[in-house]
N, C-alpha and C positions, 0 to 999 in steps of 0.2 A: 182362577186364571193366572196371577201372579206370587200369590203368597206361599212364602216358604212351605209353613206347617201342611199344605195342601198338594205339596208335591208328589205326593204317593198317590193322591188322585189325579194327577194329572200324567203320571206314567204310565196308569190303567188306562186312561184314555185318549193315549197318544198309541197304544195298541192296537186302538179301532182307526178310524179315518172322520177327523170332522170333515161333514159333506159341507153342508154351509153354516154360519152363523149372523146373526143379528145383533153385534154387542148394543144394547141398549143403554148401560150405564146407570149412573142416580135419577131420579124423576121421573120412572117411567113410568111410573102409577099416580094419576093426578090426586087420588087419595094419601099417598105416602110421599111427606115433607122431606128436603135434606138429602145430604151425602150419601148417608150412612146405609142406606139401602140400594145395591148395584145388583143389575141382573143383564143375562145374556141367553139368548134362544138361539137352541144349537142342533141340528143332526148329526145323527154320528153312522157311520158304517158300522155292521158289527164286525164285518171282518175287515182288518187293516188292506189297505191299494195301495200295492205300492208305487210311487210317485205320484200321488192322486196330488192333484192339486185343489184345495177347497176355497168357496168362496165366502168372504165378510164385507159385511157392511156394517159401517161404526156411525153411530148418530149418538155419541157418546156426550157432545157439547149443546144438543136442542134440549130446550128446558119444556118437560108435558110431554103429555101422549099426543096431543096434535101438531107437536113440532117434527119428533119421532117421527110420527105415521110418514108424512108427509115428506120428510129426508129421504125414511128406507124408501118410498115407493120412488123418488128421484133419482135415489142410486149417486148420490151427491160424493159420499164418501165409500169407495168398494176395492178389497183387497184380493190378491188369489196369490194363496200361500202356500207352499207344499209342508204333508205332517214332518215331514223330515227334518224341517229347517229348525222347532223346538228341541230335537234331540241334542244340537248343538248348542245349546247356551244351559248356562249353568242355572241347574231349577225349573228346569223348561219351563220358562213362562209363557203363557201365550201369546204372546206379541207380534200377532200375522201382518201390521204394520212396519216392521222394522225395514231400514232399507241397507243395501248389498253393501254400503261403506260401513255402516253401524257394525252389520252383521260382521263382517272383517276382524273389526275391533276385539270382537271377544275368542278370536286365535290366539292372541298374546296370555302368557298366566296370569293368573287372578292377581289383584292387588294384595291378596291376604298371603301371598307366598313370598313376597317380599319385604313386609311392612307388619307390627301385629296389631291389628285391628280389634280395638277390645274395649264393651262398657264394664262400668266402676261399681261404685259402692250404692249398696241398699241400705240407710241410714237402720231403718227399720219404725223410726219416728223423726220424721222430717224438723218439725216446729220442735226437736228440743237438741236440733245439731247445726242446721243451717241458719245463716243470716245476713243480711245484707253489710257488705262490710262497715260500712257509716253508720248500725247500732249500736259494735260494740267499742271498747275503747280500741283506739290506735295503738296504741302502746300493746297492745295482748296480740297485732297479725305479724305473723309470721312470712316474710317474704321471700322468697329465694332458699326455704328448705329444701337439703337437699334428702334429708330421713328423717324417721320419727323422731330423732335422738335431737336433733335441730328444734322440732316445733318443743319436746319437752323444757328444752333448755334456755329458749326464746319467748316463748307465750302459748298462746291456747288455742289461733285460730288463723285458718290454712286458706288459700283460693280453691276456689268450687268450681269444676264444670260442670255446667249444669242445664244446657241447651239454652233456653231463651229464643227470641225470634230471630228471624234468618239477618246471618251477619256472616260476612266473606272476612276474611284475608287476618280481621283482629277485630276483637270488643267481648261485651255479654260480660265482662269479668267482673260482675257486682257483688258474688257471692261469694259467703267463707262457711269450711265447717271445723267444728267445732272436733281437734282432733289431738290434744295433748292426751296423757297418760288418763286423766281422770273423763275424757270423754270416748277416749277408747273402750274402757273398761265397762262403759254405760252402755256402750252401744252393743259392744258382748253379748248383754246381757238379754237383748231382745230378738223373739221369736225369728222376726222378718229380716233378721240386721243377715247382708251379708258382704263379704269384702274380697273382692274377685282380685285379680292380674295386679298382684303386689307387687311384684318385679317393676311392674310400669309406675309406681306411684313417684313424685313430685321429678320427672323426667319433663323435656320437655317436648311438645308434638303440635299435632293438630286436633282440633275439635271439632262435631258436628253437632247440630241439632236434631236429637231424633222425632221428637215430632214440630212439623214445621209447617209453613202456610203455603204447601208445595212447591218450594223454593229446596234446593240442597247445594249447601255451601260451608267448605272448612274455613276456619279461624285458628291462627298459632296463638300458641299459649308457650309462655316461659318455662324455667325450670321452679318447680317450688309448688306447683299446682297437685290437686287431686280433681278428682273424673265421677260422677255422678253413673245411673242407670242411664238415663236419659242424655248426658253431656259425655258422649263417647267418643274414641280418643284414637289416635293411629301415631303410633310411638316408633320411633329407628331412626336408622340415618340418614331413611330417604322422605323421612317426612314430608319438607319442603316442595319434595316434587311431584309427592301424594297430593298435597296440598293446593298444589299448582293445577297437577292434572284433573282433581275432582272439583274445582271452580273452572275447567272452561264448559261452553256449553254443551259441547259432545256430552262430556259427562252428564250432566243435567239430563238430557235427553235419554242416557241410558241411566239415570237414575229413574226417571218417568215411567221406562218402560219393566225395569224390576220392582219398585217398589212406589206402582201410582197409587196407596192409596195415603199414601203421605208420611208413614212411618218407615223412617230411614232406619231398619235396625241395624245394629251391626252386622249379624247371621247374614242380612243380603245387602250390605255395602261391599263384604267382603267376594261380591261375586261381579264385582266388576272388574273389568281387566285393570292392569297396570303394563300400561302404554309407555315403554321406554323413553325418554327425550333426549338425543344428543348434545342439540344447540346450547351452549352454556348459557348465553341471554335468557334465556327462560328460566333457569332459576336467579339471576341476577332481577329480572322484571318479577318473580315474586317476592323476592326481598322488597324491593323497591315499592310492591302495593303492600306489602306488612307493614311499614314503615309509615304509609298516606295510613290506612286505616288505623293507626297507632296513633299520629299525630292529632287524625278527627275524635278516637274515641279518648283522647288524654284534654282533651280540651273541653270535657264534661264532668260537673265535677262527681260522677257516678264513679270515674277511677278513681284506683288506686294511685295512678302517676299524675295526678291532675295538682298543677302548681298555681297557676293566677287565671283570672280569667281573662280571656284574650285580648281583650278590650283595654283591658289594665298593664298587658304590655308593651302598649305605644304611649304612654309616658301621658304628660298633660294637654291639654287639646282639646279639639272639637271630637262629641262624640259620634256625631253626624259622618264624620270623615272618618274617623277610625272602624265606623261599620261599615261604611262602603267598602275601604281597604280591606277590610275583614272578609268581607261577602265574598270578594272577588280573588280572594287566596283560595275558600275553599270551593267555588266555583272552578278551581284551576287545581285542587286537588281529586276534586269528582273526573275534571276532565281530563286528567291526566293517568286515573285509574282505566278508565273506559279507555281510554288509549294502548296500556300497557295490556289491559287480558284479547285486548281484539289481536293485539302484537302474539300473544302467548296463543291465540286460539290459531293463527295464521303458520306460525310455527308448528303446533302440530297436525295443520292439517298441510304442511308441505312433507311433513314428513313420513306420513302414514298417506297421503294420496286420496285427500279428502277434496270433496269440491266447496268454492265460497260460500255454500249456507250454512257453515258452523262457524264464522269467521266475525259477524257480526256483535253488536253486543249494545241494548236495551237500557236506555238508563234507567228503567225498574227493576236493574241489575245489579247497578250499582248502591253496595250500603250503607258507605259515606253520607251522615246527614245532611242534606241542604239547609242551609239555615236560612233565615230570614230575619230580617231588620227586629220584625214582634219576638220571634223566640231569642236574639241576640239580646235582646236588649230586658226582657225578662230572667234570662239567666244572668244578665248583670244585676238586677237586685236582689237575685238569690244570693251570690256572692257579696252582694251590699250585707243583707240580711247575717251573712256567713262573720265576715269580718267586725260587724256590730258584737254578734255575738262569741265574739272569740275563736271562734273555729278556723278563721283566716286568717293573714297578716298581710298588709302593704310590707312588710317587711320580712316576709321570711315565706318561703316558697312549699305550700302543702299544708296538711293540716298541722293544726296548732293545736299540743297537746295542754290540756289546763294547768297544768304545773307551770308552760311554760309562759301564762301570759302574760306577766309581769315586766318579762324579759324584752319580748320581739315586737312591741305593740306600741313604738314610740309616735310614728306617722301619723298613724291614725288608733287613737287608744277606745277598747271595745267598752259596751257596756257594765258597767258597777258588778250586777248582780245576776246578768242573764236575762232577768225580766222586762216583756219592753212593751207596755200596753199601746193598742191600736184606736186610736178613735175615729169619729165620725165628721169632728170637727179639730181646728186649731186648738185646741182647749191649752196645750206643756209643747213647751218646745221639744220634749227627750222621748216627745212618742216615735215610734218607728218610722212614721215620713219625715220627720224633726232630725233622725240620727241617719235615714238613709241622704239627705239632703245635705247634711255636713259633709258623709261620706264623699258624695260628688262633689264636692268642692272640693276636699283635701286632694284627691285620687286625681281628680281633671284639672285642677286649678280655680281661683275664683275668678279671675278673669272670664272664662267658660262659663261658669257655672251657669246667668239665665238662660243662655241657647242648649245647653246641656239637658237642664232641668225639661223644657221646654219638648225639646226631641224624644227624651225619655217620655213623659207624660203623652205624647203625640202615638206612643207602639205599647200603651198600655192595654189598649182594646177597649179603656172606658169615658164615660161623659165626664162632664165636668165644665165648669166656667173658668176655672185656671189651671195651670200646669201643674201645681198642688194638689186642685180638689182629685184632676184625673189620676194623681199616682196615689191620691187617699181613697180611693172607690178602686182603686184594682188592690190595696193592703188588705180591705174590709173586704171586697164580694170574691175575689179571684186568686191572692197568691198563695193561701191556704191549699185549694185544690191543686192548685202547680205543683206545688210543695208535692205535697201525698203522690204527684202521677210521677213525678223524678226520681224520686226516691220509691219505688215500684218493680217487683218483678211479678210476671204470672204466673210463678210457680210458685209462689210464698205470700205474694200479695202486696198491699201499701205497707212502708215501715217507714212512717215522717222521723226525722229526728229535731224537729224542730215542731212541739206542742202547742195547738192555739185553743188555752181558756176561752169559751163563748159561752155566753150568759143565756143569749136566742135571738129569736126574729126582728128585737128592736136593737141590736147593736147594740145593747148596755156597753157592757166590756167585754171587750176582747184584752186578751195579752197574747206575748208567744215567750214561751221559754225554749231551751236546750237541753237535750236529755243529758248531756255530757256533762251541763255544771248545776244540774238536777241534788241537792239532800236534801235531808228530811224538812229543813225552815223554808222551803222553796214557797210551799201553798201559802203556809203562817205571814210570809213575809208579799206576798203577790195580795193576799186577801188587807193587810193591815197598810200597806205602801201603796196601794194602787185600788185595789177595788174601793177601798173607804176614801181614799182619794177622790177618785171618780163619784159617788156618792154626794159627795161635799158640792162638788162641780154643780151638777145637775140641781142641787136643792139651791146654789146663787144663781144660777141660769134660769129658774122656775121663777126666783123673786125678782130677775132682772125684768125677765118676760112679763111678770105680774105688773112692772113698774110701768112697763111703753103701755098696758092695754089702759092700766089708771090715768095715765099721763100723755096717752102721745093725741098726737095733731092734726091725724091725716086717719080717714078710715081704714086704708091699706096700711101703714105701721099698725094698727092697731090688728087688724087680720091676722097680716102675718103674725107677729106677734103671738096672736091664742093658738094658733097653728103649729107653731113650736114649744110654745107651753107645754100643748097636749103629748109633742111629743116628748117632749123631757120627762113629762111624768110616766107615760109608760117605759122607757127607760131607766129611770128610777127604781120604779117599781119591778123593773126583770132585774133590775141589780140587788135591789131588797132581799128579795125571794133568791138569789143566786149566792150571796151572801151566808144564809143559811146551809146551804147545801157544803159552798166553802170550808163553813166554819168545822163541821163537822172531820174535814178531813183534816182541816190544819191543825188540829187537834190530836190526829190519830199520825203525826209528824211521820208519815208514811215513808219508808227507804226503796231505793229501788236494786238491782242490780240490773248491769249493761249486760251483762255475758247469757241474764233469760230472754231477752230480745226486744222489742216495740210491742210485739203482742201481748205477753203477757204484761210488761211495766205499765202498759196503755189502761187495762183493765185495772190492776193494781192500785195505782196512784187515785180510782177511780172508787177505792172501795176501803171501808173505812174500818178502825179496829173493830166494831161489832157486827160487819162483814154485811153490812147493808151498801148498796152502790149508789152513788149519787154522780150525773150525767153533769160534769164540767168542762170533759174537754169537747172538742166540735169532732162529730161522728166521723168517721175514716170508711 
């Protein structure tokens, strides 16, 4: 009914006359699950009538055969279409639902007569070209190339379009490949590799996502960028207004009707009209939402342009008040987008002679994150975490290259070595709640600091009996997994760059290092500074406990007391045993490179010169 490749069957059978049909859609068979199986019951005339007008009824949204049944025999939803009105859209799709404003629309020329509409590169192996740009070094991306001769001359690694989930107006930009002279020449070299619309490479344009969650929405990308299969691109001078025109909803709706089964390819993007705009505000009102979605997605630190975290630019304070203030910037930048596309949809349907139903606009529309107090205040100890480990500065805006931290790090100066073990208890002031807690004080003030502490601990999502224990039970059980889902795309997968050694189920040791100030003494020195540390801990904690159960006074000291004995010694003992596995690697002074990516260093670092693998880092 709608897809391209099937267009030759659908000419044949625009020949004859559909008498009526029954679009039934996915679920029509209570035996077969899922989408992915769509059907439609249809009569056909053998001989074409002309102006026959045929009848449809769509039960396309009841889920089961006894929703179905019960639709079609209500006649809930029924169309009568003449075969004629397909011969008029590009691809005849069958779309007996369109209505007489839609239908209008596609008198004007196709968008591809104006604009060129075009997907990019086929790596040929994805895992040994793409990466998320925070694995490799900063120093190797290339931004704002304008030709090969740039990335040769600058480093090794380009912005990626690459689809990702539905994002309007600007984001998705997490991706680089890998495109200097020595990764060109690799990519040559295989079967699948191909490299379409070289004219258009590091131009800048708009982006879609071709396959999406039935959502279709462009995003601008700069100059400097390359275009994926899937992260397809619409390049010229009228970008902007391409861009413009293909986020309002009319578009949407005739994206639904070309291409419902959720793949935007280019082949049928390019069949949608392009709807001229007079009104200059319309594309000032798309600048204007590139700019809001710019600002939300540069305030994660998933960009490229991401300088402090937002919280850390309202100086020292309460940080209660600084996320209220926060909240309500980007509550006013959500509402000020839904303002401007309802302006942009009103505009063109003053202009084209459209009625108020395309004018509206859904804030499951809008792609601007909503933050919340828990995720605000979570991505501030990512950033704690960042700044700990050198990757941040209170003093200097963006990532921190290692070279440089000697320099920029006066504020607040990061940790020694990288390494920064996690416990379960107070045991060292310099474990990661010990250095995040400094952190908040230097960054907010110590005057702040217990209502600070306090707030934080309050949006960590965990128990606890003080404002401590609750931000030491979200280190241990929770901000690993945050880690891994931030640093995450679905088409590549988790790429942490920030490692957490786990010993297992009893919490022995944890650590978290940094891939970026990762050599080969990293293990040698995490196993002999900290794990044998930790070891030492637990066997005076074992003789302390040994001491209250000999000594104390009260039945309950004495209880608890054997109760954490027990647990220190199975801690021990997964440290023991974890120890060994260690040793073996700190041994085999493993090296990594950044430029093969998380996936393979992950395994790597994991496996030892006599290529036996031993399970230390926490599964991903």
């Amino acid at each position: 009914m709608f897809l391209s490749s099937y267009q030759g069957i659908r000419e044949k059978v625009l020949k004859n006359s559909i008498i009526n049909m029954a679009h039934l859609g996915a679920r029509a068979f209570d035996e077969i699950s899922g989408e992915v199986v769509q059907t439609t019951s249809f009569v056909l005339c053998k001989n074409g009538i002309s102006e026959y007008i045929g009848s449809y009824v769509r039960v396309v949204e009841e889920n089961g055969e006894k929703e179905k049944e019960k639709a079609y025999l209500e006649r809930k939803q029924v169309f009568h279409t003449p075969n004629e009105l397909y011969e008029n859209l590009p691809g005849n799709p069958i779309v007996y639902w369109i209505e007489s404003e839609i239908l209008a629309l596609f008198k004007q020329p196709l968008a591809d007569s104006v604009i060129q509409l075009r997907e990019g590169i086929h790596t040929g192996k994805n895992d040994d070209f793409i990466r998320i740009w925070a694995e490799v070094d900063f120093r190797d991306l290339v931004l704002g190339a304008k030709n090969e001769s740039d990335v040769d001359k600058h480093g090794k690694w380009v912005p990626y379009n690459k689809g990702g989930t539905y994002k309007k107006w600007y984001g998705n930009n997490e991706l680089v490949i890998g495109f200097n002279e020595y990764y060109r020449n690799r990519m040559a070299q295989l079967s699948g590799h191909v490299r379409p619309s070289q004219s258009l490479y590091f131009r800048e344009g708009a982006t879609w996502s071709a396959l999406s969650s039935g959502k279709f929405g462009l995003r601008y990308y700069p100059e400097g960028h390359l275009f994926d299969s899937k992260g397809q691109v619409a390049v010229g001078e009228l970008s902007k207004e391409i861009l413009g025109l293909f986020n309002l909803q009319v578009y949407q709706i005739m994206a639904d009707m070309i291409m419902p089964t959720l793949d935007y390819k280019c082949g049928d993007v390019k069949k949608l009209p392009y709807c001229h705009i007079e009104n200059p505000n319309f594309i000032e009102l798309v600048d204007e939402n590139i700019q809001l979605a710019k600002s939300d997605w540069d305030s994660h630190e998933i960009s490229f342009d991401f300088k402090k975290h937002p919280l850390i630019t309202y100086g020292k304070g309460s940080i209660e008040q600084f996320t209220s203030d926060y909240l309500q910037v980007v509550d006013a930048c959500i509402e000020k987008t839904k303002e401007n596309e309802e302006k942009m949809n009103m505009i063109f349907a003053d202009e084209y002679g459209l009625s108020n139903t395309y004018t509206s606009v859904d804030y499951s529309d809008i792609t601007i994150e909503r933050e919340t107090a828990d995720t605000l205040i979570k991505s501030l100890l990512s950033y704690a975490v960042g700044c700990i480990m050198g990757r941040y500065s209170l003093d200097k805006d963006g990532v921190v290259c290692i070279d440089e931290l000697d320099n920029v790090s006066n504020t607040f100066v990061p940790d020694k070595d990288g390494i920064i073990p996690i416990t379960d208890n107070e045991y060292f002031s310099d474990d990661l709640v010990g250095q995040v807690c400094d952190f908040i004080k230097v960054a907010f003030g110590k005057e702040w600091y217990d209502s600070n502490i306090v707030f934080i601990a309050n949006h960590c999502g965990t128990k606890g009996t003080s404002a401590k224990d609750k931000i030491r039970n979200y280190f241990i059980n929770d901000f690993y997994k945050d880690h891994c889902s931030n640093y995450s795309v679905a088409s590549i997968g988790k790429r942490p760059i920030y490692w957490l050694f786990d010993s297992g189920k009893q919490n022995g040791f944890k650590a978290l290092i940094s891939i970026h100030r990762y050599n080969a003494d990293t293990i040698g020195n995490l196993r002999v500074d900290y794990l044998h540390r930790m070891e030492r801990i637990y066997e005076n904690e074992i003789n302390r406990m040994q001491d209250v159960i000999d000594n104390g006074e009260s039945a309950r000291e004495i209880t608890a007391a054997a109760k954490q004995k027990e647990k220190l010694q199975k801690q021990l003992k997964e440290c023991q045993e974890y120890d060994e596995k260690i040793g073996h690697l700190a041994l085999s002074r493993i090296e990594i490179d950044l430029d093969d990516g998380v996936k393979v260093n992950y395994e790597k670092v994991q496996t030892a010169n006599d290529g036996k693998k031993y399970q230390v880092l926490a599964k991903i």
